[in-house]
C-alpha distance (Angstrom), angle and dihedral (degrees) to the residues before:
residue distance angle dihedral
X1 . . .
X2 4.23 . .
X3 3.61 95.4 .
X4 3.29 121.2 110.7
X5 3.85 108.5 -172.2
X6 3.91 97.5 -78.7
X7 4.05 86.5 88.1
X8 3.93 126.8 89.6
X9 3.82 117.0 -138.7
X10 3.71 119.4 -147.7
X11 3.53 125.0 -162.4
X12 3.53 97.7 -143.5
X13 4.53 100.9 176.8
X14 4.04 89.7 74.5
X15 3.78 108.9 72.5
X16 3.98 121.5 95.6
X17 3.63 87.8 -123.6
X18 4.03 95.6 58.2
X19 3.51 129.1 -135.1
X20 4.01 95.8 -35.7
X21 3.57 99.4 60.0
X22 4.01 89.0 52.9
X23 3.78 93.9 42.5
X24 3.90 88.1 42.0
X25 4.35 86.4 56.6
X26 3.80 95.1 50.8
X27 3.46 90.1 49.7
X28 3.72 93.2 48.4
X29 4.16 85.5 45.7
X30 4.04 96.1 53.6
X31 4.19 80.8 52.7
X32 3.84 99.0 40.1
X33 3.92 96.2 39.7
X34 4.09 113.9 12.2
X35 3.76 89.0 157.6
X36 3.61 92.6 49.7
X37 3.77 106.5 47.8
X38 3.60 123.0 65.3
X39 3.42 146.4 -177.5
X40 4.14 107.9 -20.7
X41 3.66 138.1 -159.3
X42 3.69 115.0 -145.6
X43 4.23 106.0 -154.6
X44 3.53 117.7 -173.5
X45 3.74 136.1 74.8
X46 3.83 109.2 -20.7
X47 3.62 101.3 -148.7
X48 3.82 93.5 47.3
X49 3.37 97.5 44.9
X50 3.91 96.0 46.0
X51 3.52 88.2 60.0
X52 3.99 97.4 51.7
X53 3.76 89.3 52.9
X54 3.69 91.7 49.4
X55 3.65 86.0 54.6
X56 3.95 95.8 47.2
X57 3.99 118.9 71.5
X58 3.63 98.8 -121.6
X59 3.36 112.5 -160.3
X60 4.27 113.2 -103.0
X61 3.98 97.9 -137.4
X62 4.31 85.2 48.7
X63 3.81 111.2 123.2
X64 3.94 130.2 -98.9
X65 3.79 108.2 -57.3
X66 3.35 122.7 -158.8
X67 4.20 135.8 -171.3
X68 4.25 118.7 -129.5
X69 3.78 98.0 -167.1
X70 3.95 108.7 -145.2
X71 4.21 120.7 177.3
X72 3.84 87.6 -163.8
X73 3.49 126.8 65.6
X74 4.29 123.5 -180.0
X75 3.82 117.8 -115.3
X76 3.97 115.9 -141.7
X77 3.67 91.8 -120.3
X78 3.51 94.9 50.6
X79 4.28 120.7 117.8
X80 3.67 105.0 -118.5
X81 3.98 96.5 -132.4
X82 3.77 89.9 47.0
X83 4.16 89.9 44.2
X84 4.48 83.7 44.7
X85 3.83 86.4 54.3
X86 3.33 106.5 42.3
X87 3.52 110.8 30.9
X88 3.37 107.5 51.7
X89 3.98 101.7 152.9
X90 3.91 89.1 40.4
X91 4.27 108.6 127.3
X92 3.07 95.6 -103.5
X93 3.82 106.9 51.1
X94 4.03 76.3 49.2
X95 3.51 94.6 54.9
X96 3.61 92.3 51.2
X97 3.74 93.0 44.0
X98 3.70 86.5 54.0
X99 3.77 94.7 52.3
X100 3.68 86.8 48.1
X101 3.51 101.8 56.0
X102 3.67 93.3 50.0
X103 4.12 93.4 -109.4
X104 4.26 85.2 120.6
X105 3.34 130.9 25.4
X106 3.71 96.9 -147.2
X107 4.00 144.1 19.4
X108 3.78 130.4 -137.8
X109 3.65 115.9 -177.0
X110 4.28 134.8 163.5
X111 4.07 92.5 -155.3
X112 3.55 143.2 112.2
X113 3.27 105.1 -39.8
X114 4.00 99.2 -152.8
X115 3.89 91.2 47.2
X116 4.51 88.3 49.8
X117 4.24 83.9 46.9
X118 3.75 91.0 47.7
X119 3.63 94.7 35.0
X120 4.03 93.7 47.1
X121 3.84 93.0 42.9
X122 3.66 96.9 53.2
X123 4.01 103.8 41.4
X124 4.08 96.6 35.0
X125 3.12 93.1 28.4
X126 4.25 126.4 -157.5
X127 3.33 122.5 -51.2
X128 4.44 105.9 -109.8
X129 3.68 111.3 -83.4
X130 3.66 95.2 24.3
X131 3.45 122.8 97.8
X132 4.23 104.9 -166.5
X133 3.50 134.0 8.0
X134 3.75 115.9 -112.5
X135 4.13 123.1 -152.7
X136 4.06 104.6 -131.0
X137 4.00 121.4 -164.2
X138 3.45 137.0 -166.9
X139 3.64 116.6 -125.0
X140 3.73 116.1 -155.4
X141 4.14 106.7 -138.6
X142 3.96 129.9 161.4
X143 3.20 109.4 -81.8
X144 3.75 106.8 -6.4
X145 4.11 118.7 35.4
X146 3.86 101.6 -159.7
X147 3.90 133.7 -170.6
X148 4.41 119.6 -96.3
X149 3.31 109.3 -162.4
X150 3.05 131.7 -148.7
X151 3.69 106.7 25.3
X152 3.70 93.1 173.9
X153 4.07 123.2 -35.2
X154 3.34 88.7 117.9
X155 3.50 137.8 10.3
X156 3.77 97.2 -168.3
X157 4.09 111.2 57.2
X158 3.80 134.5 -171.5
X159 3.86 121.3 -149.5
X160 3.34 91.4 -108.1
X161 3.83 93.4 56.8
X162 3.91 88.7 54.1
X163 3.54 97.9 53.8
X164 4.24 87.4 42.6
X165 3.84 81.3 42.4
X166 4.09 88.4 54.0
X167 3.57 96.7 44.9
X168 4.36 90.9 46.9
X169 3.82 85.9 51.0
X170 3.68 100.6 48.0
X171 4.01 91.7 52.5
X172 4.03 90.3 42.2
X173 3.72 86.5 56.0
X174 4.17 90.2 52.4
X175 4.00 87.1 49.6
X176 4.34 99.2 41.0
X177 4.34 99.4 24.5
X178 3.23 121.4 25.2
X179 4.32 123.0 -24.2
X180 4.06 87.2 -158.5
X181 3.30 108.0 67.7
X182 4.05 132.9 68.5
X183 3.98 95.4 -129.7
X184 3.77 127.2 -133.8
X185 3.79 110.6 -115.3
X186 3.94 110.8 -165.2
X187 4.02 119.0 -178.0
X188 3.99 106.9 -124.3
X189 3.68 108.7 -133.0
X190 3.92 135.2 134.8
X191 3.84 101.4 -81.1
X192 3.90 144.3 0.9
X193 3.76 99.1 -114.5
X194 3.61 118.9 101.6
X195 3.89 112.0 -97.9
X196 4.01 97.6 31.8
X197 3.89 107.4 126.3
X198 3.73 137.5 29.5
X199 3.25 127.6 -42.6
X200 3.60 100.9 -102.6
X201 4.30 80.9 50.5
X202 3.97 83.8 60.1
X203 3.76 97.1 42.2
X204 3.86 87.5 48.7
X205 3.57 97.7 51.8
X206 4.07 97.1 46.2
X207 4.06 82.7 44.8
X208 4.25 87.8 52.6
X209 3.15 87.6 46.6
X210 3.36 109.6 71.2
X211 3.79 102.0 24.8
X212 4.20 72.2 59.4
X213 4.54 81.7 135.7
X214 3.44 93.5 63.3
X215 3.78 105.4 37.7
X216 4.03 111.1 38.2
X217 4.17 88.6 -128.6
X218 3.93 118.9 -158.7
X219 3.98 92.1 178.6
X220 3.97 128.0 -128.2
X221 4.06 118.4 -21.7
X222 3.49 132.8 -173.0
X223 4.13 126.2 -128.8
X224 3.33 90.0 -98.5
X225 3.74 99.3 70.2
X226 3.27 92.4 53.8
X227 3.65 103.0 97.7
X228 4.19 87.2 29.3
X229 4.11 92.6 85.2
X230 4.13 89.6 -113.5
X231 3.66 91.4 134.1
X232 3.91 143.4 13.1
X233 3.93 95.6 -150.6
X234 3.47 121.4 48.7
X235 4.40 109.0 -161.9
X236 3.69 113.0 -159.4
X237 3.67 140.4 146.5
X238 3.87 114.7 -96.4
X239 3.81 98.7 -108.8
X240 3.71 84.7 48.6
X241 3.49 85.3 50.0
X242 3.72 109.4 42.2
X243 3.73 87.4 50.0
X244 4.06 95.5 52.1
X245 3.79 85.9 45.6
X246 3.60 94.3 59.5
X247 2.82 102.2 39.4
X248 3.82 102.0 52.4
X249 3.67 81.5 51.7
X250 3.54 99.3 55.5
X251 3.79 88.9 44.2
X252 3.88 93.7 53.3
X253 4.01 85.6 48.9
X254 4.17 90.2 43.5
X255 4.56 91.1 46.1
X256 3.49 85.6 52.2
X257 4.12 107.8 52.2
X258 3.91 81.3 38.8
X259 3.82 90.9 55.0
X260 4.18 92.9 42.1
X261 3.65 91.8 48.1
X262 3.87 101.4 45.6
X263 4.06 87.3 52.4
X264 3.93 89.3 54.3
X265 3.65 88.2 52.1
X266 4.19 90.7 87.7
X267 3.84 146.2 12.6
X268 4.26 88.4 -112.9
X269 4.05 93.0 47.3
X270 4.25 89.0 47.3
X271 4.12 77.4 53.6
X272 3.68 99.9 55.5
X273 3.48 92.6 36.4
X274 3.71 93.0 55.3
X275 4.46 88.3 44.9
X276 3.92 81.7 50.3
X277 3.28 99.0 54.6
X278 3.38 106.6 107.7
X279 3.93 90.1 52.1
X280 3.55 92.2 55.6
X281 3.88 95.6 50.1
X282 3.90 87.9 43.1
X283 3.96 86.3 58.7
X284 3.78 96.0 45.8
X285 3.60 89.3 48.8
X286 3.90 95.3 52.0
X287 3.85 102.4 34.6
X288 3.34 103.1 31.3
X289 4.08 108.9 126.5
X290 4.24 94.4 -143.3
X291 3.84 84.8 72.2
X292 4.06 85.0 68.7
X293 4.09 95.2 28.3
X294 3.89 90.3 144.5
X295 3.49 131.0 70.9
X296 3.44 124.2 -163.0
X297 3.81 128.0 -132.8
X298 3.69 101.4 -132.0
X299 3.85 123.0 -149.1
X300 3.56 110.2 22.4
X301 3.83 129.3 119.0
X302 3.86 91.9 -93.6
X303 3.84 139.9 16.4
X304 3.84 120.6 -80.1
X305 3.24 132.3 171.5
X306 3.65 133.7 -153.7
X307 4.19 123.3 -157.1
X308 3.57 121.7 -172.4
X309 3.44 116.2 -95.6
X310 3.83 102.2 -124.6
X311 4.23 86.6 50.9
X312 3.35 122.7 151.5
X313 3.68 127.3 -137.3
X314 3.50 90.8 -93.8
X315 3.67 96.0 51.0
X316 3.76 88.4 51.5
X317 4.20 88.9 52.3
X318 3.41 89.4 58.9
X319 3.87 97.3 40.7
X320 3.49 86.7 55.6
X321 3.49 97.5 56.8
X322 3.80 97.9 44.9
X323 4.06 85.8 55.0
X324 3.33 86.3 52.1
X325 3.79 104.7 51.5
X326 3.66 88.3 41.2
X327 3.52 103.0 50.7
X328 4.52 79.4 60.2
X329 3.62 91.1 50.5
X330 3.78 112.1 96.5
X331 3.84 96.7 -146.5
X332 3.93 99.2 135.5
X333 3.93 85.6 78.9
X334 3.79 87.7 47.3
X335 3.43 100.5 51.7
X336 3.24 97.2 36.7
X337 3.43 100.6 70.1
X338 3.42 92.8 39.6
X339 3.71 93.4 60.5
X340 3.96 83.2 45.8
X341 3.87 90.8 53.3
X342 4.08 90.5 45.3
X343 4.30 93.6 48.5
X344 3.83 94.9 57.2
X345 4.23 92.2 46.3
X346 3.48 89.6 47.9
């Protein structure tokens, strides 16, 4: 292949949506960002995926754009040690190979999420110190959008893997929010008092505690401060976090079909919805969760980013560019001596 590391592969056969939906995003990005998004490699079916470009407008200035044929692709239902073994030339496992080898610089893929975490952790393997990646994403909120991590890596986690967890999230939130403040981390658990939670939750909180210089620790918050600006990282196991994820989601999705229809339901409503306008627009604009469609699988040797499966274009533009900006973001070094700095206190 031509690339020389400087190029972002995208596995474009996992999404819901297919092939178009992906093909329909990195068209969208090389509109949205063409400063931002460089050269790309497309891996997936060749024939199917030369004939959705063909049928997308690309834009004429976009970067070099290459084709990683793959016979394989990975089904969203599919177990990820089965999927490792047995589809070896599957985009994916390409896409990671690719990243390995140095051809790309980053990954963006729409799959199965368990098969990219499995797939990721045992081919780049973790980053030293760290002992499993964690997915991290960006919540948009009034006022303060803050970092939930993990969203689903791992369902099961260790105290060690919350305070590493606390420690990925804070520096994500430097790189994706806002690089000038210290951010608030708060440990997500069923009450404030001291006890409430597992006992990994407990363990956690004594251990964030007292490495309290290194980690700007707010201490344990409930669900509902979530939205209230208390914190600006939000540590939490990943079935914990999958769940909240989806769930805010689907609520933003179900607020706003309950809004649209109540406003149809007269001539006056159709009237103040048309004078409000602007506000409503204004709050799609800043909370809506397409802005941050990618979420990036912190703490591997190399940047990876996962996109829901059921994205939309849009969500994929954005992805695209996150993967992008992250894969020129030196913040291996960083983190790794953080997490250095964090084992011997603890």
């Amino acid at each position: 292949m031509k690339s020389t590391g400087q190029a972002v592969a995208v596995d474009v056969m996992g999404g819901d949506g297919g092939i178009s939906s992906v093909i329909k995003g990195i068209a969208r990005a090389l509109k949205l960002f063409p400063d931002e998004i460089g050269d790309l490699v497309l891996v997936g079916d060749e024939g199917e995926i030369s004939k959705h470009v063909n049928g997308i407008k690309f834009r004429s200035n976009a970067r070099n754009i290459e084709i990683c044929h793959a016979s394989q692709s990975i089904d969203m239902t599919e177990k990820p040690m089965s999927a490792l073994r047995n589809k070896k030339d599957s985009s994916m496992l390409k896409a990671i190979g690719l990243l390995k080898d140095g051809i790309v610089s980053g990954l963006l893929s729409c799959g199965n999420t368990g098969c990219l975490v499995a797939g990721g952790t045992l081919r780049l393997r973790t980053m030293p110190g760290i002992d499993r990646p964690a997915l991290a994403s960006v919540i948009p909120a009034p006022g303060n959008h803050f970092v939930l991590i993990d969203v689903g890596a791992n369902p099961s986690t260790s105290t060690i893997n919350f305070v590493h967890n606390a420690a990925m999230g804070s520096l994500y939130y430097q790189t994706a929010v806002d690089s000038s403040k210290k951010p608030r981390v708060g440990l997500l658990t069923i009450g404030t008092e001291e006890g409430k939670g597992g006992e990994a939750i407990g363990e956690a909180h004594e251990m964030l505690k007292k490495i309290n210089g290194e980690i700007n620790y707010f201490g344990l918050i409930e669900g509902f401060q979530l939205f209230n600006d208390a914190v600006d990282v939000v540590v939490c196991d990943g079935f914990v976090g999958n769940i909240l994820l989806k769930t805010i989601e689907s609520l933003a999705g179900t607020i706003n079909n309950y809004v649209k229809a109540e406003m149809k339901k007269n001539p006056l409503r159709m009237l103040g919805a048309i004078l409000a306008n602007g506000a409503f627009r204004a709050m799609k604009r800043d909370l809506t969760a397409d802005r941050y469609g990618g979420a990036p699988l912190l703490g591997l040797n190399g940047t990876v980013v996962k996109s829901h499966g059921s994205s939309s274009p849009e969500a994929v533009a954005h992805a695209l560019r996150l993967t992008f900006g992250l894969s020129k973001i030196a913040n291996e070094r960083i983190l790794g001596s953080a997490i250095e700095r964090i084992n011997a206190l603890i």
